[in-house]
C-alpha positions as CSV (number, residue, x, y, z in Angstrom):
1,X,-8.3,20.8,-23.0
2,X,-10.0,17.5,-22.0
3,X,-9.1,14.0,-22.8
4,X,-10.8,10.6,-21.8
5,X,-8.8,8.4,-20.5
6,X,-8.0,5.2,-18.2
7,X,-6.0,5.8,-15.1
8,X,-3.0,4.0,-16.6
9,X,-2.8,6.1,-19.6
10,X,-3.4,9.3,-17.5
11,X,-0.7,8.4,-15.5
12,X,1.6,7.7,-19.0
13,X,0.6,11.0,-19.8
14,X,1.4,12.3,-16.5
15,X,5.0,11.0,-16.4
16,X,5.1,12.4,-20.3
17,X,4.8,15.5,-19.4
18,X,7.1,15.5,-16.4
19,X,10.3,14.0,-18.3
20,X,9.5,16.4,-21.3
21,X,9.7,19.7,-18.5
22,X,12.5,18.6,-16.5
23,X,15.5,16.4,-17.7
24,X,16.7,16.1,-14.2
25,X,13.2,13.4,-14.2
26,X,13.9,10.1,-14.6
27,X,11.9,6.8,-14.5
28,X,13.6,3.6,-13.1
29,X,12.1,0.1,-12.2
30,X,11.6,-3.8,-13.8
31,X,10.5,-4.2,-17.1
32,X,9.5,-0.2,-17.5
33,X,11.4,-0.1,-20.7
34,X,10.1,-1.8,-24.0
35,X,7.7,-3.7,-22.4
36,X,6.2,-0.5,-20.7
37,X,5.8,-2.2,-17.5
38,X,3.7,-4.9,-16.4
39,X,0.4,-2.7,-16.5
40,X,1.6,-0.1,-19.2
41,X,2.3,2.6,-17.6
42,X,5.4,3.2,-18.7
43,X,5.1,2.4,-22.6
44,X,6.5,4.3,-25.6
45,X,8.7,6.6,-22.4
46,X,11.8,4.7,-22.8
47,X,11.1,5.0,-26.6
48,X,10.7,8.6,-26.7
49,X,13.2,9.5,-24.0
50,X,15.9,7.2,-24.2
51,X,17.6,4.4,-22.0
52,X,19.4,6.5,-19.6
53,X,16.2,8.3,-18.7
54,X,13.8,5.4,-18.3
55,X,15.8,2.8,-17.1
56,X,15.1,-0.8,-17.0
57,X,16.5,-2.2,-13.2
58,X,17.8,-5.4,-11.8
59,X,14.9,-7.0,-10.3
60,X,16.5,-5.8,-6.6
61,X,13.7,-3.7,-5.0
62,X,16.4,-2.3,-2.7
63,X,18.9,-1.6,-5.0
64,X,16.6,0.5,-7.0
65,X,15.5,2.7,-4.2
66,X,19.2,2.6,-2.9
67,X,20.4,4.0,-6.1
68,X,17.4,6.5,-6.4
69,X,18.6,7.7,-3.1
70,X,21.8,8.5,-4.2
71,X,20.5,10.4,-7.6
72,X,18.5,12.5,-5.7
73,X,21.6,13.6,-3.3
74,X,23.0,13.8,-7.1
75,X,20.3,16.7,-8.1
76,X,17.4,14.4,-9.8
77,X,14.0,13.4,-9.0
78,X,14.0,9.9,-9.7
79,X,10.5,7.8,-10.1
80,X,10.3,4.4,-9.3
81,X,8.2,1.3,-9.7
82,X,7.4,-1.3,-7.5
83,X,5.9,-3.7,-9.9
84,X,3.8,-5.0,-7.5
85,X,2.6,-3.8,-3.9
86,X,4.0,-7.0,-2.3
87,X,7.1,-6.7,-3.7
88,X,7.7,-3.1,-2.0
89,X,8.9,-5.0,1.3
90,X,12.5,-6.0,0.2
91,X,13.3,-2.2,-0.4
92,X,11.4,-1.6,2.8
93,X,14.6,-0.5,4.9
94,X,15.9,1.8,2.3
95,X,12.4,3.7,2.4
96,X,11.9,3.7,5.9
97,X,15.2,3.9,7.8
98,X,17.5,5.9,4.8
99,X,15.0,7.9,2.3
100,X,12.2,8.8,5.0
101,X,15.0,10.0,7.3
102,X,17.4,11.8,5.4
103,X,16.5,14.7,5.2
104,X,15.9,15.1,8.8
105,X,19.0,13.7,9.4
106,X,20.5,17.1,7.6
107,X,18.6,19.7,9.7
108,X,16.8,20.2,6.1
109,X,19.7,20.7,4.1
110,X,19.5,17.8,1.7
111,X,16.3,17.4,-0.2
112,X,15.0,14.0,-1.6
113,X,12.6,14.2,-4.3
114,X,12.3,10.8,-4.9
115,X,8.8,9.2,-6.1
116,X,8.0,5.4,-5.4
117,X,5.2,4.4,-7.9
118,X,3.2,1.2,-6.3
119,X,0.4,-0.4,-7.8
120,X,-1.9,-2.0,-4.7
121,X,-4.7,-3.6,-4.1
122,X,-6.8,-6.0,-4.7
123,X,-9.9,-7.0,-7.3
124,X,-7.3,-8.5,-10.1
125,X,-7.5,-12.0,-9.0
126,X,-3.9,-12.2,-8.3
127,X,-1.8,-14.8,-6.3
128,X,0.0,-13.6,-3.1
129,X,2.3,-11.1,-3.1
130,X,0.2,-9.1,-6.1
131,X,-2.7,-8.2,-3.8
132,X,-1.8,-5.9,-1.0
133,X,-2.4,-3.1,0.7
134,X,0.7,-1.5,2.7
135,X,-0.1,1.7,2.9
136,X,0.0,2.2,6.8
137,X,3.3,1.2,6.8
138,X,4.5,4.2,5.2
139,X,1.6,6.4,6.6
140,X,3.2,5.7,9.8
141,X,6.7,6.4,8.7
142,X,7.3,10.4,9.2
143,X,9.6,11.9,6.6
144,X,7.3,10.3,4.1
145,X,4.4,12.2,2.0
146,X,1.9,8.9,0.8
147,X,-1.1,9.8,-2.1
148,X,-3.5,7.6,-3.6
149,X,-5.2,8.7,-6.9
150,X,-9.0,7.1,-7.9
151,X,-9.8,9.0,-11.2
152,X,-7.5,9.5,-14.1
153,X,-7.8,13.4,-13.7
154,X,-6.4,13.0,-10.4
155,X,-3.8,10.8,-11.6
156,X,-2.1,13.4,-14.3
157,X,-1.8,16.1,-12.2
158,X,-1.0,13.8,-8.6
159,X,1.9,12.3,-10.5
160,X,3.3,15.5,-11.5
161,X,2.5,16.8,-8.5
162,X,4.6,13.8,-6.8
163,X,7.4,14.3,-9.3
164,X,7.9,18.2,-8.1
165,X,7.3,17.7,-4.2
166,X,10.8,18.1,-2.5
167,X,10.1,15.3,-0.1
168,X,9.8,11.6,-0.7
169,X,6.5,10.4,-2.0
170,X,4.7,7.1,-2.1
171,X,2.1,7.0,-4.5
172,X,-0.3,4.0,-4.4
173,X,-1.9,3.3,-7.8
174,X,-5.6,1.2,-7.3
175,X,-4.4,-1.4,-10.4
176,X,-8.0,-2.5,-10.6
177,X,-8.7,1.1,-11.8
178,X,-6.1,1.1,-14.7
179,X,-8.4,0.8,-17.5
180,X,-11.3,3.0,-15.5
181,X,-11.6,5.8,-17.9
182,X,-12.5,9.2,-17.2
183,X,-12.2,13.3,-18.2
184,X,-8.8,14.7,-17.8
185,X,-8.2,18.5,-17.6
186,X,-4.9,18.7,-19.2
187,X,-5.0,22.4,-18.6
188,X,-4.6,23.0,-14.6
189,X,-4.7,20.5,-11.8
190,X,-8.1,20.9,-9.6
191,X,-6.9,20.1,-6.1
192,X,-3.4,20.6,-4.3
193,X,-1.7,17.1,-3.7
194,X,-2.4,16.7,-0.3
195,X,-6.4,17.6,-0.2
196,X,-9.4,15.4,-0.1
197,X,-12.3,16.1,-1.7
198,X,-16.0,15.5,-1.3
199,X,-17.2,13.6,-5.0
200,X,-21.0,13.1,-3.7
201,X,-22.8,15.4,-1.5
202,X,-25.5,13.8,0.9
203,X,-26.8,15.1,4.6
204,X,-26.7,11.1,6.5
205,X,-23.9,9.7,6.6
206,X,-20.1,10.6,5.5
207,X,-18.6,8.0,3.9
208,X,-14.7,8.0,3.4
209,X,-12.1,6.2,1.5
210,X,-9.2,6.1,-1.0
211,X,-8.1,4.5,-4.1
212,X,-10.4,2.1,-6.1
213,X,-13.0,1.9,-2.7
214,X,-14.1,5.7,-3.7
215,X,-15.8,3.7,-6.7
216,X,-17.2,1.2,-4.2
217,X,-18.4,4.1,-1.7
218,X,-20.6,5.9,-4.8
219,X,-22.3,2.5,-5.4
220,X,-22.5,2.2,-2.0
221,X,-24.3,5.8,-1.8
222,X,-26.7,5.1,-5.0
223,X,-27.8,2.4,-3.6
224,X,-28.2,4.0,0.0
225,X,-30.4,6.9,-2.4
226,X,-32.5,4.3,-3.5
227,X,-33.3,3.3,0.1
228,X,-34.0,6.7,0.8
229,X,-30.6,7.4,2.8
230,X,-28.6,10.4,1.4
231,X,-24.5,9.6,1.5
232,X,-22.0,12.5,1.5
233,X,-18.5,10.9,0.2
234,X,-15.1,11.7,0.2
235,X,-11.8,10.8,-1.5
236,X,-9.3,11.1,0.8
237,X,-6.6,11.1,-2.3
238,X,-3.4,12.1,0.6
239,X,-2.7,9.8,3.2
240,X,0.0,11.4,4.7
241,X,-0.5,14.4,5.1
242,X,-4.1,14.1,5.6
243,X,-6.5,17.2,4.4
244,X,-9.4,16.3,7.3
245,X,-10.8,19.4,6.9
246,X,-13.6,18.4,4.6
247,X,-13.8,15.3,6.6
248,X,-14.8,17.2,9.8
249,X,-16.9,19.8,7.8
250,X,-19.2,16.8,6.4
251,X,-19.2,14.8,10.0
252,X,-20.3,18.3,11.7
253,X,-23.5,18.3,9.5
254,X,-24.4,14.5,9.4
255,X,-23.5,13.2,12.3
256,X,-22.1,10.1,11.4
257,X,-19.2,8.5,9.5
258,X,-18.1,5.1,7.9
259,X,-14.4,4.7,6.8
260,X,-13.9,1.9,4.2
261,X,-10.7,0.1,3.1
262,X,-9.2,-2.9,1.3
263,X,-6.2,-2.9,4.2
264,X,-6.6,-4.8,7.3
265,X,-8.1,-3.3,10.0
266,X,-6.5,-3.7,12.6
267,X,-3.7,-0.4,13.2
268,X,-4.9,0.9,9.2
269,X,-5.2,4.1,8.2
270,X,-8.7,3.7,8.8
271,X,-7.9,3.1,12.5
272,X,-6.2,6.5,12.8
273,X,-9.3,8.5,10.6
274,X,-11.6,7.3,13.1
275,X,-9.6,8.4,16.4
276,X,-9.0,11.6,14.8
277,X,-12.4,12.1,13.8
278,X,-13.9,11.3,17.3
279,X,-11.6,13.6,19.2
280,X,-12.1,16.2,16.7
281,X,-16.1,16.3,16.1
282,X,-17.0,14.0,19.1
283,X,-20.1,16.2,19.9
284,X,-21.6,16.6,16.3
285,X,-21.1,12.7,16.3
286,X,-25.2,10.9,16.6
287,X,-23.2,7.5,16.1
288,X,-19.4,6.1,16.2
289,X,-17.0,5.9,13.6
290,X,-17.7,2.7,11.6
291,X,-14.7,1.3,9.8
292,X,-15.8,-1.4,6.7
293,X,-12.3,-3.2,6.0
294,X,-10.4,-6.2,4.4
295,X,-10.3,-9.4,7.2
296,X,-7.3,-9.3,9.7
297,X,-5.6,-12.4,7.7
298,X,-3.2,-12.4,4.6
299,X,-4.7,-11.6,1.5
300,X,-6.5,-15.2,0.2
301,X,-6.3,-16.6,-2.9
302,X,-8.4,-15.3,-5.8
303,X,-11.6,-17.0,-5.4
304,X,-11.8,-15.9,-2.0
305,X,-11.0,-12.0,-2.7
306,X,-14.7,-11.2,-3.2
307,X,-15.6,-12.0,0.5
308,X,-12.5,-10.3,1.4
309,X,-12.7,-7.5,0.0
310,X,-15.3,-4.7,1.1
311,X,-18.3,-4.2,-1.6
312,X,-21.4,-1.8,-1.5
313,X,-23.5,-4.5,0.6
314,X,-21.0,-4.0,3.7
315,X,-21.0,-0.3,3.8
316,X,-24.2,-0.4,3.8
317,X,-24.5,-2.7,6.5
318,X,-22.2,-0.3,8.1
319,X,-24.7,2.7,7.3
320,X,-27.5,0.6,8.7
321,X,-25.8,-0.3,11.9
322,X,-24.9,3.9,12.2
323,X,-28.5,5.0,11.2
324,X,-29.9,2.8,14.2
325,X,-27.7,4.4,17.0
Protein backbone atom coordinates (compact mmCIF):
# COMPACT_ATOMS: atom_id res chain seq x y z
CA UNK A 1 0.00 0.00 0.00
CA UNK A 2 1.21 3.57 -0.97
CA UNK A 3 0.29 6.79 0.47
CA UNK A 4 1.49 10.51 -0.45
CA UNK A 5 2.62 12.26 2.11
CA UNK A 6 4.76 15.22 3.67
CA UNK A 7 7.73 14.11 5.74
CA UNK A 8 5.93 15.35 8.91
CA UNK A 9 2.98 13.30 8.41
CA UNK A 10 5.10 10.22 7.38
CA UNK A 11 6.86 10.63 10.45
CA UNK A 12 3.16 10.88 12.55
CA UNK A 13 2.42 7.87 10.85
CA UNK A 14 5.63 6.34 11.65
CA UNK A 15 5.45 7.00 15.41
CA UNK A 16 1.53 5.60 14.95
CA UNK A 17 2.51 2.68 14.14
CA UNK A 18 5.28 2.16 16.64
CA UNK A 19 3.09 3.04 19.83
CA UNK A 20 0.21 0.86 18.37
CA UNK A 21 2.98 -2.44 18.16
CA UNK A 22 4.72 -1.97 21.30
CA UNK A 23 3.23 -0.35 24.57
CA UNK A 24 6.65 -0.32 26.05
CA UNK A 25 6.92 3.04 23.15
CA UNK A 26 6.48 6.13 24.44
CA UNK A 27 6.72 9.73 23.14
CA UNK A 28 7.99 12.57 25.51
CA UNK A 29 9.01 16.24 24.77
CA UNK A 30 7.50 20.13 24.94
CA UNK A 31 4.31 20.82 23.70
CA UNK A 32 3.97 17.09 21.89
CA UNK A 33 0.57 16.70 23.44
CA UNK A 34 -2.56 18.65 22.24
CA UNK A 35 -0.73 21.01 20.37
CA UNK A 36 1.05 18.09 18.45
CA UNK A 37 4.25 19.80 18.69
CA UNK A 38 5.60 22.84 17.16
CA UNK A 39 5.78 21.28 13.59
CA UNK A 40 2.92 18.56 14.03
CA UNK A 41 4.46 15.71 14.23
CA UNK A 42 3.15 14.56 17.11
CA UNK A 43 -0.73 15.49 16.60
CA UNK A 44 -3.82 13.46 17.40
CA UNK A 45 -0.80 10.69 19.42
CA UNK A 46 -1.49 11.95 22.73
CA UNK A 47 -5.23 11.88 21.65
CA UNK A 48 -5.31 8.37 20.59
CA UNK A 49 -2.82 7.05 23.03
CA UNK A 50 -3.26 8.71 26.09
CA UNK A 51 -1.21 11.12 28.47
CA UNK A 52 1.04 8.73 30.08
CA UNK A 53 2.19 7.52 26.64
CA UNK A 54 2.77 10.82 24.97
CA UNK A 55 3.81 12.92 27.48
CA UNK A 56 3.99 16.63 27.50
CA UNK A 57 7.68 17.66 29.50
CA UNK A 58 8.96 20.58 31.44
CA UNK A 59 10.70 22.68 29.08
CA UNK A 60 14.24 21.12 30.71
CA UNK A 61 16.03 19.48 27.73
CA UNK A 62 18.14 17.60 30.29
CA UNK A 63 15.59 16.44 32.41
CA UNK A 64 13.77 14.84 29.56
CA UNK A 65 16.71 12.92 28.27
CA UNK A 66 17.69 12.27 32.10
CA UNK A 67 14.35 10.71 32.68
CA UNK A 68 14.36 8.84 29.30
CA UNK A 69 17.54 7.34 30.48
CA UNK A 70 16.14 6.00 33.32
CA UNK A 71 12.82 4.46 31.47
CA UNK A 72 14.93 2.74 29.28
CA UNK A 73 17.04 1.01 32.25
CA UNK A 74 13.17 0.63 33.28
CA UNK A 75 12.44 -1.67 29.95
CA UNK A 76 10.95 1.13 27.47
CA UNK A 77 12.02 2.76 24.43
CA UNK A 78 11.32 6.17 24.96
CA UNK A 79 11.27 8.98 21.92
CA UNK A 80 12.05 12.31 22.50
CA UNK A 81 11.90 15.77 21.03
CA UNK A 82 14.09 18.46 20.91
CA UNK A 83 11.84 21.07 19.66
CA UNK A 84 14.40 22.71 18.07
CA UNK A 85 18.08 21.79 16.94
CA UNK A 86 19.55 24.53 19.12
CA UNK A 87 17.91 23.74 21.97
CA UNK A 88 19.57 20.02 22.00
CA UNK A 89 22.77 21.65 23.78
CA UNK A 90 21.31 21.98 27.45
CA UNK A 91 20.66 18.11 27.42
CA UNK A 92 24.07 17.74 25.77
CA UNK A 93 25.84 16.01 28.86
CA UNK A 94 23.09 13.63 29.42
CA UNK A 95 23.52 12.42 25.69
CA UNK A 96 27.06 12.42 25.51
CA UNK A 97 28.67 11.61 28.79
CA UNK A 98 25.52 9.21 30.38
CA UNK A 99 23.22 7.74 27.40
CA UNK A 100 26.17 7.40 24.68
CA UNK A 101 28.20 5.65 27.36
CA UNK A 102 26.05 3.40 29.24
CA UNK A 103 25.99 0.71 27.81
CA UNK A 104 29.57 0.40 27.42
CA UNK A 105 29.96 1.16 30.79
CA UNK A 106 28.05 -2.44 31.43
CA UNK A 107 30.23 -4.62 29.23
CA UNK A 108 26.88 -4.67 27.12
CA UNK A 109 24.55 -5.72 29.64
CA UNK A 110 22.27 -2.81 29.80
CA UNK A 111 20.65 -1.71 26.59
CA UNK A 112 19.36 1.89 25.92
CA UNK A 113 16.86 2.13 23.23
CA UNK A 114 16.27 5.59 23.53
CA UNK A 115 15.37 7.80 20.30
CA UNK A 116 16.20 11.69 20.39
CA UNK A 117 13.93 13.25 17.56
CA UNK A 118 15.70 16.79 16.41
CA UNK A 119 14.45 18.92 13.83
CA UNK A 120 17.77 20.85 12.12
CA UNK A 121 18.55 22.96 9.74
CA UNK A 122 18.16 25.71 8.12
CA UNK A 123 15.82 27.38 5.08
CA UNK A 124 12.85 28.35 7.64
CA UNK A 125 13.94 31.79 8.21
CA UNK A 126 14.29 31.26 11.90
CA UNK A 127 16.15 33.39 14.63
CA UNK A 128 19.18 31.81 16.36
CA UNK A 129 19.00 28.92 18.18
CA UNK A 130 16.16 27.44 15.44
CA UNK A 131 18.73 27.09 12.61
CA UNK A 132 21.43 24.59 13.30
CA UNK A 133 23.11 21.90 12.38
CA UNK A 134 24.91 19.72 15.26
CA UNK A 135 25.10 16.78 13.82
CA UNK A 136 29.02 16.15 14.23
CA UNK A 137 28.71 16.51 17.66
CA UNK A 138 27.01 13.36 18.12
CA UNK A 139 28.63 11.73 14.92
CA UNK A 140 31.74 12.10 16.92
CA UNK A 141 30.33 10.70 20.06
CA UNK A 142 30.78 6.71 19.98
CA UNK A 143 28.00 4.86 21.68
CA UNK A 144 25.65 6.92 19.52
CA UNK A 145 23.86 5.54 16.19
CA UNK A 146 22.89 9.37 14.22
CA UNK A 147 20.27 9.04 10.95
CA UNK A 148 18.92 11.74 8.81
CA UNK A 149 15.86 11.02 6.67
CA UNK A 150 15.18 13.35 3.26
CA UNK A 151 11.96 11.66 1.74
CA UNK A 152 8.87 10.83 3.72
CA UNK A 153 9.29 6.98 2.68
CA UNK A 154 12.41 7.09 4.43
CA UNK A 155 11.03 8.78 7.23
CA UNK A 156 8.12 5.97 8.20
CA UNK A 157 10.28 3.18 8.10
CA UNK A 158 13.72 5.28 9.67
CA UNK A 159 11.64 6.23 12.64
CA UNK A 160 10.44 2.83 13.30
CA UNK A 161 13.52 1.67 12.52
CA UNK A 162 15.09 4.13 15.32
CA UNK A 163 12.27 3.11 17.75
CA UNK A 164 13.46 -0.75 17.55
CA UNK A 165 17.40 -0.27 17.46
CA UNK A 166 18.76 -1.37 20.90
CA UNK A 167 21.30 1.45 20.97
CA UNK A 168 20.68 5.14 21.34
CA UNK A 169 19.63 7.05 18.24
CA UNK A 170 19.68 10.65 17.13
CA UNK A 171 17.52 11.22 14.31
CA UNK A 172 17.87 14.61 12.57
CA UNK A 173 14.62 15.69 10.90
CA UNK A 174 15.44 18.43 7.69
CA UNK A 175 12.28 20.87 9.14
CA UNK A 176 12.39 22.61 5.77
CA UNK A 177 11.22 19.24 4.32
CA UNK A 178 8.12 18.82 6.67
CA UNK A 179 5.52 19.61 4.14
CA UNK A 180 7.78 17.92 1.07
CA UNK A 181 5.40 15.29 0.08
CA UNK A 182 6.20 12.11 -1.45
CA UNK A 183 5.13 8.07 -1.95
CA UNK A 184 5.31 5.99 1.11
CA UNK A 185 5.39 2.20 0.94
CA UNK A 186 3.50 1.37 4.07
CA UNK A 187 4.13 -2.26 3.23
CA UNK A 188 8.03 -3.01 3.90
CA UNK A 189 10.90 -0.61 4.53
CA UNK A 190 13.39 -0.32 1.26
CA UNK A 191 16.75 0.14 2.87
CA UNK A 192 18.21 -1.10 6.40
CA UNK A 193 18.66 2.06 8.79
CA UNK A 194 22.16 2.50 8.43
CA UNK A 195 22.57 2.37 4.38
CA UNK A 196 22.97 5.09 1.85
CA UNK A 197 21.62 5.05 -1.19
CA UNK A 198 22.36 6.35 -4.70
CA UNK A 199 18.80 8.46 -5.85
CA UNK A 200 20.38 9.66 -9.33
CA UNK A 201 22.69 7.75 -11.32
CA UNK A 202 25.32 9.77 -13.44
CA UNK A 203 29.11 8.66 -14.63
CA UNK A 204 30.99 12.58 -13.69
CA UNK A 205 30.93 13.35 -10.58
CA UNK A 206 29.45 11.76 -7.23
CA UNK A 207 27.71 14.12 -5.34
CA UNK A 208 26.87 13.35 -1.53
CA UNK A 209 24.77 14.64 1.17
CA UNK A 210 22.07 14.18 3.80
CA UNK A 211 18.81 15.64 4.88
CA UNK A 212 17.09 18.50 2.93
CA UNK A 213 20.71 19.08 0.77
CA UNK A 214 19.74 15.63 -1.14
CA UNK A 215 16.98 17.96 -2.69
CA UNK A 216 19.55 20.62 -3.38
CA UNK A 217 22.13 17.92 -4.89
CA UNK A 218 19.25 16.69 -7.61
CA UNK A 219 18.84 20.34 -8.68
CA UNK A 220 22.19 20.63 -8.58
CA UNK A 221 22.54 17.40 -10.99
CA UNK A 222 19.58 18.63 -13.45
CA UNK A 223 21.05 21.42 -13.89
CA UNK A 224 24.67 19.95 -14.31
CA UNK A 225 22.50 17.52 -17.24
CA UNK A 226 21.59 20.53 -18.87
CA UNK A 227 25.23 21.53 -19.11
CA UNK A 228 25.98 18.32 -20.38
CA UNK A 229 27.72 17.01 -17.01
CA UNK A 230 26.12 13.73 -15.81
CA UNK A 231 25.86 13.67 -11.60
CA UNK A 232 25.62 10.35 -9.78
CA UNK A 233 24.04 11.32 -6.13
CA UNK A 234 23.77 9.86 -2.99
CA UNK A 235 21.76 10.15 0.29
CA UNK A 236 23.87 9.35 2.93
CA UNK A 237 20.49 8.89 5.23
CA UNK A 238 23.08 7.24 8.49
CA UNK A 239 25.67 9.32 9.76
CA UNK A 240 26.89 7.16 12.27
CA UNK A 241 27.37 4.27 11.23
CA UNK A 242 28.17 5.32 7.82
CA UNK A 243 27.19 2.70 4.72
CA UNK A 244 30.32 4.07 2.35
CA UNK A 245 30.05 1.34 0.35
CA UNK A 246 27.99 2.91 -2.43
CA UNK A 247 29.97 5.99 -1.87
CA UNK A 248 33.25 4.22 -2.94
CA UNK A 249 31.43 2.12 -5.63
CA UNK A 250 30.33 5.50 -7.44
CA UNK A 251 33.82 7.41 -6.68
CA UNK A 252 35.71 4.12 -8.36
CA UNK A 253 33.77 4.84 -11.61
CA UNK A 254 33.73 8.75 -11.82
CA UNK A 255 36.53 9.74 -10.46
CA UNK A 256 35.52 12.59 -8.49
CA UNK A 257 33.35 13.61 -5.56
CA UNK A 258 31.64 16.76 -3.96
CA UNK A 259 30.22 16.46 -0.35
CA UNK A 260 27.60 19.12 0.46
CA UNK A 261 26.30 20.32 3.79
CA UNK A 262 24.33 23.02 5.68
CA UNK A 263 26.92 22.40 8.85
CA UNK A 264 30.05 24.26 9.11
CA UNK A 265 32.92 23.03 7.58
CA UNK A 266 35.35 23.07 9.48
CA UNK A 267 35.71 19.33 11.62
CA UNK A 268 31.87 18.35 9.86
CA UNK A 269 30.89 15.28 8.83
CA UNK A 270 31.77 16.32 5.59
CA UNK A 271 35.40 16.67 6.82
CA UNK A 272 35.55 13.05 7.84
CA UNK A 273 33.60 11.67 4.18
CA UNK A 274 36.25 13.23 2.39
CA UNK A 275 39.41 11.75 4.43
CA UNK A 276 37.71 8.54 4.31
CA UNK A 277 37.07 8.65 0.79
CA UNK A 278 40.64 9.69 -0.25
CA UNK A 279 42.38 7.02 1.71
CA UNK A 280 39.87 4.55 0.50
CA UNK A 281 39.71 5.30 -3.46
CA UNK A 282 42.77 7.60 -3.64
CA UNK A 283 43.81 6.07 -7.04
CA UNK A 284 40.38 6.03 -8.88
CA UNK A 285 40.32 9.76 -7.60
CA UNK A 286 40.97 12.26 -11.26
CA UNK A 287 40.29 15.30 -8.72
CA UNK A 288 40.08 15.83 -4.67
CA UNK A 289 37.29 15.70 -2.56
CA UNK A 290 35.30 18.94 -2.81
CA UNK A 291 33.23 19.84 0.22
CA UNK A 292 30.31 22.69 -0.57
CA UNK A 293 29.33 23.86 3.19
CA UNK A 294 27.49 26.47 5.41
CA UNK A 295 30.29 29.52 6.39
CA UNK A 296 32.51 28.84 9.54
CA UNK A 297 30.41 31.59 11.63
CA UNK A 298 27.14 31.17 13.73
CA UNK A 299 24.15 30.69 11.77
CA UNK A 300 22.98 34.58 10.65
CA UNK A 301 19.89 35.98 10.82
CA UNK A 302 17.21 35.20 8.28
CA UNK A 303 17.91 37.44 5.48
CA UNK A 304 21.30 36.39 5.37
CA UNK A 305 20.56 32.39 5.35
CA UNK A 306 20.33 32.28 1.52
CA UNK A 307 24.13 33.16 1.17
CA UNK A 308 24.74 30.88 3.90
CA UNK A 309 23.34 28.19 3.05
CA UNK A 310 24.69 25.94 0.11
CA UNK A 311 22.27 26.12 -3.14
CA UNK A 312 22.64 24.37 -6.65
CA UNK A 313 24.87 27.32 -8.04
CA UNK A 314 27.77 26.31 -5.37
CA UNK A 315 27.83 22.66 -6.11
CA UNK A 316 28.15 23.38 -9.24
CA UNK A 317 30.84 25.66 -8.82
CA UNK A 318 32.23 22.81 -6.87
CA UNK A 319 31.68 20.43 -9.98
CA UNK A 320 33.35 22.95 -12.18
CA UNK A 321 36.31 23.46 -10.09
CA UNK A 322 36.60 19.17 -9.97
CA UNK A 323 35.91 18.82 -13.79
CA UNK A 324 38.98 21.19 -14.52
CA UNK A 325 41.56 19.15 -12.41
Amino acid sequence: MTENLPISRALNAGLRRALETNDRVLLMGEDIGPLGGVFRVTEGLQKDFGKRRVIDSPLAESGIVGTAIGLAMGGFRPVLEIQFDGFVFPAFDQITSQLAKLTNRHEGALRMPVVIRIPYGGHIGAVEHHQESPEAYFTHTPGLRVVSPSNANDAYWMIQQAIDSPDPVVFFEPKAKYWQKGEVDTSAPALPLHASRVVRRGTDVTLVGHGAMVTTLLQAAALAESEGTSCEVIDLRSLSPVDYGPLLDSVRRTGRMVYAQEAPGFTSLGSEIAATVMEKAFFALEAPVLRVSGFDVPFPPAKLEGTYLPDADRILEAVDRSLAY
